[in-house]
N, C-alpha and C positions, 0 to 999 in steps of 0.2 A: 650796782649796775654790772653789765658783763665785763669781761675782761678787755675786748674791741671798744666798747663805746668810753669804757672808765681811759684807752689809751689816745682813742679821741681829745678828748677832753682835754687831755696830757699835752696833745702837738698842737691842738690851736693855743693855751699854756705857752707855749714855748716859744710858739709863733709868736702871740703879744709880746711874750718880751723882747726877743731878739731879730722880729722881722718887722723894718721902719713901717712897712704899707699897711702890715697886719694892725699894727701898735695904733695905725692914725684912724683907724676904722670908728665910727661913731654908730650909734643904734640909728639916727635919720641919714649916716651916708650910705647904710646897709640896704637903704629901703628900694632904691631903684636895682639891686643885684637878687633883692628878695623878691621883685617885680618879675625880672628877666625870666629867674629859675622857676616861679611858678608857671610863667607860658611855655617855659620848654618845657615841665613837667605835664602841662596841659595837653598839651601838641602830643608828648610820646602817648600817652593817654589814648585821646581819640585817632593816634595814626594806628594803634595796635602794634606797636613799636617792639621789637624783640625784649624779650624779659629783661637782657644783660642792661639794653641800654635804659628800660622803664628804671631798673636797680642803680645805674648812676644818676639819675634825674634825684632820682628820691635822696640820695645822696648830698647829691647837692641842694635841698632845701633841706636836709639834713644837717648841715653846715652851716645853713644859715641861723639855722635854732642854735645851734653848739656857739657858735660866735656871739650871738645876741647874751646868750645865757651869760659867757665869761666877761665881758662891758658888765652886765649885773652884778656881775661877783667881786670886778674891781671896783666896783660901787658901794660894794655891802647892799646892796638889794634885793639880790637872789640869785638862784645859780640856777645848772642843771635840774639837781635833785630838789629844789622848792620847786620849779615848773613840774616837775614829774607831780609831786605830792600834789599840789596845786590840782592837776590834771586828775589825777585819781581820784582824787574826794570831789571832783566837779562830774567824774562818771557813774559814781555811786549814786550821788546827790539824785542828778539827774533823771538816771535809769532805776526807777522807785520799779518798777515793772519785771526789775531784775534783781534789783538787790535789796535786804531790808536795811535801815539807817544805818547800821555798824558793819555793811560791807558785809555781809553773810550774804550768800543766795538762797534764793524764796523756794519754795517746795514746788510751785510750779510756774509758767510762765504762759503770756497772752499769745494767740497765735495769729491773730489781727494786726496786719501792719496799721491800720487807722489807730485801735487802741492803742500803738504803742507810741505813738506821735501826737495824741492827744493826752498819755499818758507825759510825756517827756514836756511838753507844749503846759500842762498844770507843775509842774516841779519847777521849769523855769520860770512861769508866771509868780510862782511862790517866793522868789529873791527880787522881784522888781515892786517896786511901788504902786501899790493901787491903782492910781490915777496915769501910769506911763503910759503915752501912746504907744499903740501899736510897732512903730518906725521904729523906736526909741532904739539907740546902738547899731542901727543899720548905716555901713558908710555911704555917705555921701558922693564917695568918686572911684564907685564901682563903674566898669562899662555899662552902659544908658540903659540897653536891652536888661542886663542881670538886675540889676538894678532894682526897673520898674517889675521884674515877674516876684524878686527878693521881696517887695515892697506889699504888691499882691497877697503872695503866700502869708505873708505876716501878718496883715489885715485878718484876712480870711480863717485865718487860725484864731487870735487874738480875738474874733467874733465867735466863734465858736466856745471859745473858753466864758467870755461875757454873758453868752444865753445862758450858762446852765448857772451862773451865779447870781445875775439877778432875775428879772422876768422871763420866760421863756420866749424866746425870740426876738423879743424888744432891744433887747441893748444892744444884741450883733447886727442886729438890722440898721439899729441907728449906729453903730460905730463906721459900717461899710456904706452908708449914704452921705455920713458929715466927712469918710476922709476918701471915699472914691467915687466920684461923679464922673459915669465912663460917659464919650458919646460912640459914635459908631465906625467902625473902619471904614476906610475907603471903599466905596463902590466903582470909582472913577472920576477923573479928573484929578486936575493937582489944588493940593494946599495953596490958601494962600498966603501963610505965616506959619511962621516955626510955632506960633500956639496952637494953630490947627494939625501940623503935622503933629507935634506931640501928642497930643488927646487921640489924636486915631492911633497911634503909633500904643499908645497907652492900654486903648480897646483892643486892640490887635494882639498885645499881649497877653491879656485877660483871656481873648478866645483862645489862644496855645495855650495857657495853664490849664483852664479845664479841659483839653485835649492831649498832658502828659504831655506839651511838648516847652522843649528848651530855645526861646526864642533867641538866646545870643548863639548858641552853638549851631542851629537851624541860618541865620545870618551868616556868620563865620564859615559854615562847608558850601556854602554856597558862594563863596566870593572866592572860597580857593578853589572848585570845581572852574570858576571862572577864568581865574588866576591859570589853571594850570591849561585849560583849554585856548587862555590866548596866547600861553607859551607855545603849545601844538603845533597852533598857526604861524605863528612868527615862523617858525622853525621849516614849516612847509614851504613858506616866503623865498626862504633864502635858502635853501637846498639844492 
């Protein structure tokens, strides 16, 4: 590793031993600080946030890998450098479209963003089990919106790889009928149960996916154009 990250390494090291707070840190009390930094990493993200500050966000879920890593290593279960390894033979593996098996690069390359997502979509399907659902490894307590389009996309994909290996058409047709029974979004009126609202809430996502759109981050700027417009007001209030 570089000489910066190997000194990383070194002061969280140093931290564990000789700083009580560092020392008491668990891989599940990390998890709500891994939480935080990924929304403030989110937020400089979509604010278009100055470079310097994008560069400590990153950081700091940079921190949270270097910390996780050394709990592993006072475990004897991995460190750093096995996630790195880990990570690279999981990119090779992968990207069959970029590299041959032994990590060489191919003489040329697909120019199709579809090919190379359905390229990547067969390489992963090739370490899972035949029979895995679609879902299978998707979390459970993702926000609701990511979630269901996450959930979507997987289907949708996972059907696509099914036609060309059994019948053509038949088995992505039946994998995206027996696991998504959309009904229709809202025209008007209201739900009258949260089962209703979910099922449109559901189709409602399906039509943003096939429209390239991101239905939590589409929610999300839209409640802080809200947020920031009733600050406006207030402010006008009492001027």
């Amino acid at each position: 590793m570089s000489e910066q990250v190997d000194r990383l390494v070194e002061i969280i090291s140093q931290l564990r031993e000789h700083c009580a707070w560092t020392a008491a840190l668990t891989h599940e009390s990390l998890v709500q600080y891994l939480l935080e930094e990924s929304y403030e990493l989110t937020e400089a993200i979509e604010t278009h946030a100055p470079d310097a500050e994008l560069e400590a966000e990153l950081g700091d879920i940079l921190l949270q890998v270097v910390l996780h890593a050394a709990i592993g290593e006072e475990r004897r279960a991995f460190d750093l450098e096995s996630i790195a390894a880990y990570l690279g033979e999981k990119m090779i593996r992968r990207n069959t479209h970029v590299f041959h098996a032994d990590g060489s690069l191919k003489d040329s390359f697909p120019d199709s963003i579809g090919e190379i997502i359905e390229s990547w979509d067969r390489a992963k399907r090739a370490e899972k089990t035949l029979n895995e659902s679609a879902a299978a490894g998707l979390p459970s307590n993702l926000p609701a919106l990511l979630y269901a389009q996450s959930f979507l996309s997987r289907t949708a994909r996972h059907a696509a790889i099914t036609e060309t290996r059994d019948e053509p058409g038949a088995a992505g047709k039946r994998d995206i009928q027996d696991s998504v029974r959309l009904g229709e979004p809202l025209q008007g009126g209201v739900p009258e149960s949260e089962q209703e609202l979910g099922e449109h809430l559901l189709a409602l996502c399906a039509q943003a996916q096939t429209q390239g759109l991101d239905a939590e981050r589409a929610l999300r700027n839209v409640v802080q154009q809200r947020i920031a417009q009733a600050g406006a007001e207030t402010q006008e209030t009492t001027s």
